[in-house]
Every structure is written in structure tokens, then in C-alpha cells.
C-alpha positions as CSV (number, residue, x, y, z in Angstrom):
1,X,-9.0,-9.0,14.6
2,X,-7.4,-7.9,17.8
3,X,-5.2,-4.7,18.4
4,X,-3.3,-4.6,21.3
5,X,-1.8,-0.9,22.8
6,X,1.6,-1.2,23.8
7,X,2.5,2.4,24.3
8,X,4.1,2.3,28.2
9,X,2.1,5.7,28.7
10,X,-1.3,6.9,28.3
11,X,-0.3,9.7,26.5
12,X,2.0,10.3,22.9
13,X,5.2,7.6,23.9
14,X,6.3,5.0,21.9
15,X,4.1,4.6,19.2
16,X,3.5,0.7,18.7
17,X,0.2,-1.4,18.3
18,X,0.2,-5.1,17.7
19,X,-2.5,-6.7,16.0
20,X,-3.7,-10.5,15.3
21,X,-4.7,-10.7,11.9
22,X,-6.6,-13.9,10.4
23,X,-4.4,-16.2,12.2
24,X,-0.9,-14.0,11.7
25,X,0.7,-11.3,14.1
26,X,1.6,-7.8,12.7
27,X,3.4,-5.3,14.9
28,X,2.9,-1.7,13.8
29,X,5.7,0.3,14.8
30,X,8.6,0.3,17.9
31,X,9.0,3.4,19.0
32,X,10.9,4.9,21.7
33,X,9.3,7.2,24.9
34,X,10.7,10.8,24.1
35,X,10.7,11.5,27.8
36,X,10.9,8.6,29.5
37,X,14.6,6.9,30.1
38,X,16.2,3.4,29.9
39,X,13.9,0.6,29.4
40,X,10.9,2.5,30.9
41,X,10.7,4.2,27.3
42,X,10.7,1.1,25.5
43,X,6.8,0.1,24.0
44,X,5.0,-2.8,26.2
45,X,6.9,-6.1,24.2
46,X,6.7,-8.3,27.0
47,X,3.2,-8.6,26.7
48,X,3.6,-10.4,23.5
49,X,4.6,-14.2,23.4
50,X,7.6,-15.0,21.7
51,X,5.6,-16.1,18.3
52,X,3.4,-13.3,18.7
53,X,4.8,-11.3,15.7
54,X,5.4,-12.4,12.0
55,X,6.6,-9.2,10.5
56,X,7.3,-5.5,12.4
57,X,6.0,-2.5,9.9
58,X,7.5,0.9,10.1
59,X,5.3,4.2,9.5
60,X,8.2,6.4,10.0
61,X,11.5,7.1,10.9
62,X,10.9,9.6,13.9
63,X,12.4,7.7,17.3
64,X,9.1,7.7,18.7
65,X,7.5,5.3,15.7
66,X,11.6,3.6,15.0
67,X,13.7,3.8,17.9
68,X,12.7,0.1,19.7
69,X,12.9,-1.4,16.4
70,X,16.2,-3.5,17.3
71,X,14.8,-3.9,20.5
72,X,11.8,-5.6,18.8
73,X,14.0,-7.6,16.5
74,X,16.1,-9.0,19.5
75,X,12.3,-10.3,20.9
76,X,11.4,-11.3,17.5
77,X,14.1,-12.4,15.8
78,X,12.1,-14.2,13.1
79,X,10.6,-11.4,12.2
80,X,10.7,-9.3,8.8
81,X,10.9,-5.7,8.5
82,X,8.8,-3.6,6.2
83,X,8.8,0.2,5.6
84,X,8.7,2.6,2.4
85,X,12.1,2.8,0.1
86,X,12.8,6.4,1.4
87,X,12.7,5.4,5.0
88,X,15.0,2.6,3.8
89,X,17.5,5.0,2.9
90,X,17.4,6.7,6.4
91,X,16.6,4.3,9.4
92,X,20.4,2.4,9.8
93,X,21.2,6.4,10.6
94,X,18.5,7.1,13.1
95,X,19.2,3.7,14.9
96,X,22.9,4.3,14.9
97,X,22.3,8.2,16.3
98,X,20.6,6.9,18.9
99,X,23.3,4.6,19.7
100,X,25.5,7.5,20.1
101,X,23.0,9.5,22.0
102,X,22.0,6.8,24.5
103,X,25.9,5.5,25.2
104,X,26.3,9.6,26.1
105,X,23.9,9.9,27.9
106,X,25.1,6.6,30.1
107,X,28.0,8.9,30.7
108,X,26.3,12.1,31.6
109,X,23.4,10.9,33.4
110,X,24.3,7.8,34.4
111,X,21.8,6.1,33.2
112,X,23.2,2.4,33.2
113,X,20.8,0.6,31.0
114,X,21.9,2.5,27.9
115,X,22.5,1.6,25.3
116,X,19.2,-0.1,24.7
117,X,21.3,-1.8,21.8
118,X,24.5,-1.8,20.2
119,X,25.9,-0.3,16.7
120,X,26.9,-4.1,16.2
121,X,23.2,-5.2,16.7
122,X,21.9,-2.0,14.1
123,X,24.0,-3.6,11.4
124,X,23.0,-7.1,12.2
125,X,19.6,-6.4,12.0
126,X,19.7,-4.5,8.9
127,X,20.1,-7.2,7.1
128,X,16.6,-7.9,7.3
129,X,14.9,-4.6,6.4
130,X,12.8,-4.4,3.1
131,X,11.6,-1.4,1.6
132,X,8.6,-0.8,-0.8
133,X,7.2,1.8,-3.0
134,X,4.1,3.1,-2.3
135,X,0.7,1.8,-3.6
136,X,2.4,-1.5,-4.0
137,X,0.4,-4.9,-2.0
138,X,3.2,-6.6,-0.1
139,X,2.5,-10.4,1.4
140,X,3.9,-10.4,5.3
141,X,2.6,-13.7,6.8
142,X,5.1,-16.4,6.6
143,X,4.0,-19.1,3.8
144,X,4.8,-21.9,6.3
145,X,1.5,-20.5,8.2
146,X,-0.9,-20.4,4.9
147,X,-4.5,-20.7,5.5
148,X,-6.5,-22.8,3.9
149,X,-7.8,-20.6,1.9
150,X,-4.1,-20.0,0.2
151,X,-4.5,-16.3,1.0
152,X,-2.1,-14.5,2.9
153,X,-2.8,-11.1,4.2
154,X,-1.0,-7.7,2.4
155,X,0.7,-4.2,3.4
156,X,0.0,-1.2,1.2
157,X,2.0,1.9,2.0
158,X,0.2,5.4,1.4
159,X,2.2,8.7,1.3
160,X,1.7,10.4,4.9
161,X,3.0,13.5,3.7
162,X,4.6,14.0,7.1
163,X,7.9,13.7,6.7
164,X,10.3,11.9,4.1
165,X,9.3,8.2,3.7
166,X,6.1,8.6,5.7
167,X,3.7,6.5,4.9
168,X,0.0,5.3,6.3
169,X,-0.5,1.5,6.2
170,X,-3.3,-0.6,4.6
171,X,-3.6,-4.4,6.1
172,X,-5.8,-6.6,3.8
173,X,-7.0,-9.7,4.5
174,X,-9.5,-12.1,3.6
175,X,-11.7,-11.0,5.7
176,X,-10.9,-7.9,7.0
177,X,-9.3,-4.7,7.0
178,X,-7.5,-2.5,8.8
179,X,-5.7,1.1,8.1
180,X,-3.1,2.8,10.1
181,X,-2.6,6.6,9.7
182,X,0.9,6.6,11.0
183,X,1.7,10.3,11.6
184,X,-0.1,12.2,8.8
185,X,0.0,16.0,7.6
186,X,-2.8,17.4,5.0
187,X,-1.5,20.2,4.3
188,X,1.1,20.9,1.4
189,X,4.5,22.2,3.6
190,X,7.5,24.1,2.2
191,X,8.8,20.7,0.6
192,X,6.4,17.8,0.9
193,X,3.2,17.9,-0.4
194,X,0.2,16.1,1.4
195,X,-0.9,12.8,2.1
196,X,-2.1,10.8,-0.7
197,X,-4.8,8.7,1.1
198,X,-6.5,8.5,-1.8
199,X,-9.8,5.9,-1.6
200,X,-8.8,3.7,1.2
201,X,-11.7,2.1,3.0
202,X,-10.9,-0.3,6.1
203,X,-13.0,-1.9,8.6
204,X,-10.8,-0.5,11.3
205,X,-9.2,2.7,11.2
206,X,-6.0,3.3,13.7
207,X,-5.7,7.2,13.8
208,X,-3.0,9.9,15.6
209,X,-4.6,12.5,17.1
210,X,-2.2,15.0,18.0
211,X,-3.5,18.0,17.4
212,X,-6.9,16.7,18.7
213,X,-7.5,19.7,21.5
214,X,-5.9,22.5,19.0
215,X,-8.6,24.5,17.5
216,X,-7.7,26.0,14.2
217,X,-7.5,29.8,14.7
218,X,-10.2,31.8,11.9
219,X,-8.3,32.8,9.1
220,X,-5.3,30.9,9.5
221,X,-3.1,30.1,6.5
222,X,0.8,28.4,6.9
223,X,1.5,31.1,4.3
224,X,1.1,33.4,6.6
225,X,2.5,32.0,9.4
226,X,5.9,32.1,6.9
227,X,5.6,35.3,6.4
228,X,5.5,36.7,10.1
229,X,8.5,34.1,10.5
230,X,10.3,35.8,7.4
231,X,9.7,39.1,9.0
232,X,10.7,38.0,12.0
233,X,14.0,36.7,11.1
234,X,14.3,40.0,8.9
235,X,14.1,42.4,11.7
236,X,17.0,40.5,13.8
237,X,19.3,40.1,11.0
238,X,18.6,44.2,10.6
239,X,19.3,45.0,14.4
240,X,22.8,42.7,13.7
241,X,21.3,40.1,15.8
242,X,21.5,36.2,16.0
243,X,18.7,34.0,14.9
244,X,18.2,30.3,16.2
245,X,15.5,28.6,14.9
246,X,15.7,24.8,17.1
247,X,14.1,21.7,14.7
248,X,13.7,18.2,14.7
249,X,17.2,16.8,12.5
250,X,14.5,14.6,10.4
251,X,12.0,17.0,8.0
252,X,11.4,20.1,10.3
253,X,15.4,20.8,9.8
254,X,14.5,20.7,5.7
255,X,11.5,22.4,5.5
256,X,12.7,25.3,7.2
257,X,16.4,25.3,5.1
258,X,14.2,24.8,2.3
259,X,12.1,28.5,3.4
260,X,15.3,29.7,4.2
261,X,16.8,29.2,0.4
262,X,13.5,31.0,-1.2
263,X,14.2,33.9,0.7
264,X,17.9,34.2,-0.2
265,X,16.8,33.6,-3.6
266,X,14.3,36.1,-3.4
267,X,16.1,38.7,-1.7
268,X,14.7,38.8,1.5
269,X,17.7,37.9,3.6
270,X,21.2,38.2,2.2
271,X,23.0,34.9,1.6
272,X,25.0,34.1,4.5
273,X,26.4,30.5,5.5
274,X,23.6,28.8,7.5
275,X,24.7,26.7,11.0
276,X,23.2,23.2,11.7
277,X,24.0,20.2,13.2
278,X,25.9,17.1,11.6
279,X,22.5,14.9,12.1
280,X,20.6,17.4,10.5
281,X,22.9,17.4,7.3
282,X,23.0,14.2,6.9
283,X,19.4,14.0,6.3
284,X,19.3,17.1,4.2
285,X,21.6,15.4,1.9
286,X,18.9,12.2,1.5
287,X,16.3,14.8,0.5
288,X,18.7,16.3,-1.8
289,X,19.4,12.5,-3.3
290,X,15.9,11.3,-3.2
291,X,13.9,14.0,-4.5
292,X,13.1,12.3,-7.4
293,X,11.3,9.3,-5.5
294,X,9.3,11.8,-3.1
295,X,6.2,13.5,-4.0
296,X,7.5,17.2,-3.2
297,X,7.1,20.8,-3.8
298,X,10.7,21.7,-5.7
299,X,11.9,19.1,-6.9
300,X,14.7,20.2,-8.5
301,X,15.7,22.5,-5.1
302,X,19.0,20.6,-3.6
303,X,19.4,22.7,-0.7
304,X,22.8,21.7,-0.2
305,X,23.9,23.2,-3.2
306,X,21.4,26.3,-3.0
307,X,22.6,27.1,0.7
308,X,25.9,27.4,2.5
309,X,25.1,25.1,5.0
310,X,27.9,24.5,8.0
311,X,28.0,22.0,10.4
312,X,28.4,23.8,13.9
313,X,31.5,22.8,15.5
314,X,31.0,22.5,19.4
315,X,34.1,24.5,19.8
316,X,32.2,27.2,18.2
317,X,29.1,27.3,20.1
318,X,31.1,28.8,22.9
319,X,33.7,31.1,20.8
320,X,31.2,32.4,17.7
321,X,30.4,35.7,17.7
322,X,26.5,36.5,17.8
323,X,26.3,40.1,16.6
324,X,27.3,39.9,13.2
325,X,23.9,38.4,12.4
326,X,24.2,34.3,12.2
327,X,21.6,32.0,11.4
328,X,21.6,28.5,13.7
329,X,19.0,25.9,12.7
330,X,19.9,23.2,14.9
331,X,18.8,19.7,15.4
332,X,17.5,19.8,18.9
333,X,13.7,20.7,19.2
334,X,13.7,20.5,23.0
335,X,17.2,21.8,23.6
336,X,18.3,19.5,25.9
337,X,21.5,20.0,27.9
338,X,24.6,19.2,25.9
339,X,23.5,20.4,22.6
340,X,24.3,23.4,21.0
341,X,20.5,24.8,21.0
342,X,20.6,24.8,24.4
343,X,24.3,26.1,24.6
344,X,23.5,28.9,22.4
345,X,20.0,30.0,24.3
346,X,22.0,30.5,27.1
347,X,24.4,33.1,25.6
348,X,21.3,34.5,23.7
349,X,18.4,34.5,26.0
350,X,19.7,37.4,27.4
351,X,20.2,39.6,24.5
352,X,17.4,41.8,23.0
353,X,18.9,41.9,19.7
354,X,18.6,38.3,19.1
355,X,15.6,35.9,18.1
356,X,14.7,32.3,19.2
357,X,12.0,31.0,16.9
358,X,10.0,28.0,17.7
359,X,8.9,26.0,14.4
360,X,7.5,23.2,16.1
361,X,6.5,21.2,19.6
362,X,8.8,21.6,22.6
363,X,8.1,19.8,26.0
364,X,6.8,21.6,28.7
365,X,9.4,19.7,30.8
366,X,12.4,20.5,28.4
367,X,14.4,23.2,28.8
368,X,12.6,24.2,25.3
369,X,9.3,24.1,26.6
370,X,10.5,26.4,29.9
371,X,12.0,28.9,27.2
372,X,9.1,29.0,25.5
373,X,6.9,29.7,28.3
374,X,9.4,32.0,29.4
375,X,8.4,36.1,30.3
376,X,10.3,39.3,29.0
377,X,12.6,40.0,31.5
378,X,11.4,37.5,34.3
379,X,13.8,34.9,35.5
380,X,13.4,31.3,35.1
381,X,14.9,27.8,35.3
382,X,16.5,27.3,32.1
383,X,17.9,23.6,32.9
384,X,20.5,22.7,35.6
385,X,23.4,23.1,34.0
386,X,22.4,26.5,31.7
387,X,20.6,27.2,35.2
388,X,18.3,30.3,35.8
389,X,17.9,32.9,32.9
390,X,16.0,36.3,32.1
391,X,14.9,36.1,28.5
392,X,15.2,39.4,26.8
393,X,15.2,38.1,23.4
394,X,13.1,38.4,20.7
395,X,10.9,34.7,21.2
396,X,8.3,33.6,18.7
397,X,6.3,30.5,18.0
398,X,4.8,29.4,15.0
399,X,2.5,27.1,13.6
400,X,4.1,25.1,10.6
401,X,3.1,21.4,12.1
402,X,3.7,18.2,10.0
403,X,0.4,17.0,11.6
404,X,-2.8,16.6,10.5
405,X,-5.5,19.5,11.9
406,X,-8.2,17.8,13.8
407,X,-10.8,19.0,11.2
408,X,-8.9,17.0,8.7
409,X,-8.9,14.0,10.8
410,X,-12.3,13.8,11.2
411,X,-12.8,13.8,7.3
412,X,-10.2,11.2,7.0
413,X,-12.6,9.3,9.6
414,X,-15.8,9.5,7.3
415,X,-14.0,9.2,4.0
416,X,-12.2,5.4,5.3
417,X,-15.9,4.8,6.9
418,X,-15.0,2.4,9.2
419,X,-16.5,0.0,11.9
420,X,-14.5,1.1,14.2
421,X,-11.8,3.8,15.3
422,X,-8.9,3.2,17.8
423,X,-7.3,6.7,18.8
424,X,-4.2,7.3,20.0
425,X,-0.9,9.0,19.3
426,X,-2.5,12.3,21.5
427,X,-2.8,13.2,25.0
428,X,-6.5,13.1,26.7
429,X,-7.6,16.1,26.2
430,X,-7.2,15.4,22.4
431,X,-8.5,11.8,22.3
432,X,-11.9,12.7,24.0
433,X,-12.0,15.7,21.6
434,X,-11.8,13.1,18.9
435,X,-14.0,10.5,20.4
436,X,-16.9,13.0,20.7
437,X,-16.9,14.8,17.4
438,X,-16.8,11.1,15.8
439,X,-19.5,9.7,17.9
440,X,-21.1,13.4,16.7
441,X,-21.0,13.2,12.8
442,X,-21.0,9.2,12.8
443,X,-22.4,7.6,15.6
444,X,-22.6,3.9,14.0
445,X,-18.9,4.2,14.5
446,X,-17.0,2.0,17.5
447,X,-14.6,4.8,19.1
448,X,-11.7,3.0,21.9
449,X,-9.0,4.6,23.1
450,X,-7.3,1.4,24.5
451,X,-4.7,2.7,27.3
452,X,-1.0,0.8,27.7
453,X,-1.2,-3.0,27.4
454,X,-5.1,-2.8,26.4
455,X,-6.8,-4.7,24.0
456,X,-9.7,-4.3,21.6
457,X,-11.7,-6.2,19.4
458,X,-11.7,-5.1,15.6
């Protein structure tokens, strides 16, 4: 077995590994570089030969695991494609988003590669995509390149618990094994429950480490990082103020709608039409639709019907009144110039009665990531067109990740007791975090961290 990194960057990019399995190639995710642009984001293909992939598996459908996928297909065009049933149901919409994001941003930026593909090329390709239920062994390898043995390798999908459809993947072979975490969460959240690893045992283990240099604080519990949000969002409704609470359009957006509806229910915060963006609706309408098929917490909550949710019109992001008390969660986690989350921090950074809450990561480098660093009353570069801002609002971040805790990785490590672990998916301070607390509790295990275009031996 050899697994090949072909992330561009040595840090989290475009998630994508290739690996030569027992005579067949399997390519594990084509993701997109969040912060890289053109064809400099796209994962390392061209170190593949043209034969070099029988089948492309998707763990998820975040743009940094799906969004080189017809990218992929274009180089391998022989290739099938194999992900879980609910991420079925939502990757023709994430492929044709980014098609509309990428031909804007051709305009605005001027970036002249884009689009990396074409709507045209999204439905072509979709032809081809499978999806599986989990806990179900799925052949891959192309008959026509059978063994002797008459054996041909298998896929299992395990629930990630991440975010809808998620799933880490088990390859079998005759020989050997290998498991891919994918992006994987532990911990039950608002809607999904956890992942459901169960008794998997692999020769090689493949495993994110995001939160690999983020230490746990004592006595932390999500519960009650909800309820300092709830109070939070309490307090600026009280004081007449606006809340914006910016989240990823694909399961941040739900979980926190999801909170959102339990405290209208409850009587927490009165029931009030909720703002989000179109993106975002769309995929809280496949939650709604598929709850039956995930493994979630409220099952019978369809947050469409339980919330007056209202997609926010970009006419209104400008004309809206903010001191009647609105509620925005909108899909853009680093608000990014030309979306209403960044739009509306600029008329609200400035205002002490509103509140920006942060739910999840925000780039350093993004406007989101500047805000969030921001100090009371200091001035700052917002982004060059929202330009310099003093924040007066009320800003809070909280701790309601979809990942995995590092203590929890580290179990997943000894209970999938493997030869060898490859890290990646984390930046280095989190990979040699990782690498030394394995080589700590089981030092018979192999730890690589290949960088971009690396290779290792399984």
C-alpha cells in the first residue's frame, strides 16, 4: 500500500490522498484550498498518471473534501464516484454554488481561471455519482483488473457525525487495510449525534487533526457553551439590538437554527422571523427531508416549519432596520466581501447594542478572522471595501466545533490499533502535537505526516 498527499499546502487545504491498493488506485477526496485562488487551490492531480485512479470516494460535502471533484473527473474520466446517500442528495448543489461563486468572483477579482468548471460539466459528471448507506461493503476496483485471487477490494462508510452525510471510510483488501477518518466529531451536537466508528480496526489509520494544538479547557461542557450563547443573544434582543451569528451554509447553519427553535419553543427568545442566506436554506430543507435516514437528535424537528426562516434579500442588507431586534444567521463563516455577513458587520460593528457571535473557525486572514481579533473601541482593517472599523459591539466566540477534540482522537488511534498513522488535515503545531502523544501512549505505532506531493509506505 502507498498513500500519496496531494494537499498543495502543508497546512488544512484541499483535502485529498491517493492511495495504491493491491494493484488498484483509490482517490480519497478532491477538495478545494479555502484560501488559495484559481488553480493554485486545486489538490496536487498532476502527480497522478492518467490510469492512476479507479474510483474517487467522497467523505463529505464541505468544498475543502468536494470542491475539485469535477476537476478530478475531467483527469479521470473513467473513474466512479462513491459517497453516502445523504451526501448524494446534496453535492450537485455544492458543485453548482461554487460555480456561481467562482464565475463571480472572475468578475470581481478578476481572477481569469475561474470557473474551475462549468454547470454543464456538474451535470455531466453527475451522472456517475453512486451513493451508499452506511455499514454496507461496496466493490470499487474495476472487474476488468481482477486479481488472481478473484478478490476485489471494498468501501465501508461509517457515520462521521460531522455534518449530514459524513462519513469515515473503511478500505478492505486482501491483504490490507486502511481507514480514513474523513472529518469526524465525537460529541453529540444540537442535531447530529456522534460518530459511529464502532469496531473498525485497519492496518493504516488516515486521521484529521484539527483541533490537534487546542487544549480542552477543565470543566468544559457544549451545554454550556449554549447556554452563555443563549444568554448572549438574550441580552441583545433585550437592549433592542441586532444579532448576527455568521455559519458555514452546510451543518453549522442547522445546528444553530436548530438551538434557535428550542429556545423559541421554550420561551427564551420570542418568535421572530429568522434571516439567512438562500444556500443555507437550501440545505436546511435536506435536513428537514432526510431526517429519517440520519442518525440525529430530533428527529421529528423540521426547522423549516418550526422557524420563520427568510431568505435575506441583498436589497435588504443595506435598507433593514437593526434596532428592532433581528436575528441574521448567515452563510458566510469568514465574511468575505460581497456577502451580506460582511455587509451587515459593517453597519453593526459600530453599534453597542448589537452582537456578532462566532459559532465556529474564521481565518485569521478573512475579514472574519480580523473582526474577531478585533479590540473594543480600537480601529482596524475590516477588508478593503468595508475598510477600517471601531468595533463597539457586543463580540463573542464559542466553542460548538463539528470536530473531534484531540483527546478523542487519540482514543480513536488505540481503539483502530494500527501499524501506522498518516496525520493530516491540521496545521503543524497540531500535527506534532498528535505525533508525540501517539508515539507517547503507543510507540509500536509508525506516525508520517507526508507534506504536499509526499509519499508513504502503508
Amino acid at each position: 500500500m502507498q498513500i500519496t498527499n496531494l494537499n498543495p499546502d502543508a497546512d488544512i487545504g484541499a483535502s485529498a490522498w491517493h492511495v495504491e491498493f493491491e494493484g488498484h488506485g483509490l482517490l480519497l477526496d478532491a477538495g478545494i484550498h479555502p484560501k488559495r485562488e484559481g488553480r493554485e487551490g486545486l489538490p496536487l492531480l498532476g502527480k497522478l498518471a492518467a490510469d492512476a485512479v479507479d474510483a474517487i470516494v467522497i467523505s463529505h460535502c464541505h468544498h475543502d473534501h468536494v470542491g475539485a471533484l469535477p476537476v478530478a473527473l475531467r483527469q479521470f474520466p473513467h473513474a466512479s464516484v462513491l459517497m453516502t446517500e445523504l451526501s448524494y442528495f446534496l453535492v450537485e448543489r455544492i458543485l453548482h454554488n461554487s460555480v456561481n461563486v467562482m464565475e463571480r468572483q472572475r468578475e470581481e477579482l478578476g481572477i481569469r481561471e475561474y470557473p474551475l468548471f462549468t454547470h454543464e460539466e456538474v451535470d455531466d459528471f453527475a451522472a456517475v455519482f453512486q451513493g451508499f448507506r452506511y455499514r454496507r461493503p461496496i466493490e470499487w476496483a474495476p472487474h476488468h483488473r481482477r486479481q488472481s485471487a478473484g478478490r476485489l477490494p471494498t468501501i465501508e462508510f461509517f457515520d462521521a457525525g460531522h455534518t449530514l452525510g459524513s462519513a469515515g471510510v473503511l478500505v478492505r483488501g486482501a491483504k490490507q487495510s486502511l481507514f480514513y477518518s474523513g472529518d469526524v466529531c465525537f460529541h453529540d451536537q444540537t442535531l447530529l449525534r456522534r460518530a459511529e466508528f464502532g469496531e473498525v480496526r485497519a492496518d493504516v489509520l488516515i486521521l484529521e487533526s484539527t483541533r490537534g494544538a487546542r487544549e480542552v479547557p477543565r470543566g468544559f461542557t457544549r451545554e454550556d457553551e449554549i447556554e452563555r450563547l443563549a444568554e448572549s443573544v438574550v441580552n441583545v434582543l433585550k437592549r433592542k439590538g441586532s444579532v448576527l451569528i455568521p455559519a458555514f451554509a452546510l451543518g453549522r447553519t442547522q445546528e444553530i437554527l436548530a438551538t434557535l427553535a428550542l429556545w423559541m419553543a421554550e420561551g427564551r427568545i420570542r418568535r421572530q422571523p429568522v434571516f439567512i442566506g438562500g444556500l443555507g436554506r437550501v440545505f436546511t430543507e435536506i435536513y428537514d427531508l432526510e431526517s429519517h435516514r440520519a442518525n440525529r437528535n430530533l428527529s421529528g424537528l423540521k426547522l423549516t416549519e418550526a422557524l420563520d426562516l427568510r431568505v435575506l434579500s441583498p436589497n435588504l442588507v443595506q435598507s433593514m432596520k437593526l434596532s428592532t431586534g433581528h436575528i441574521f444567521v448567515l452563510t458566510a463563516g469568514m465574511m468575505n466581501p460581497n456577502t451580506a455577513a460582511h455587509d451587515l458587520a459593517v453597519r453593526m460593528a459600530g453599534d453597542e447594542r448589537h452582537g456578532i457571535f462566532f459559532v465556529g473557525y474564521a481565518d485569521p486572514d478573512a475579514p472574519g478572522g480580523r473582526l474577531k481579533k478585533s479590540k473594543p473601541g480600537v480601529e482596524f482593517h475590516f477588508s478593503d471595501s468595508g475598510g477600517r472599523l471601531k468595533r463597539r459591539c457586543q463580540l463573542e466566540d464559542f466553542d460548538l466545533t463539528a470536530h473531534a477534540n484531540r483527546e478523542d482522537l487519540i482514543s480513536l488511534v488505540g481503539n483502530v490499533d494500527p501499524k501506522v498513522v498518516i496525520l493530516g488535515h491540521g496545521d503543524g503545531p497540531a500535527r506534532a502535537w498528535m505525533e508525540d502523544e501517539i508515539r507517547h501512549q503507543f510507540p509500536r505505532i509508525r506516525v508520517e505526516q507526508p507534506g504536499p506531493g509526499e509519499k508513504v509506505k502503508g
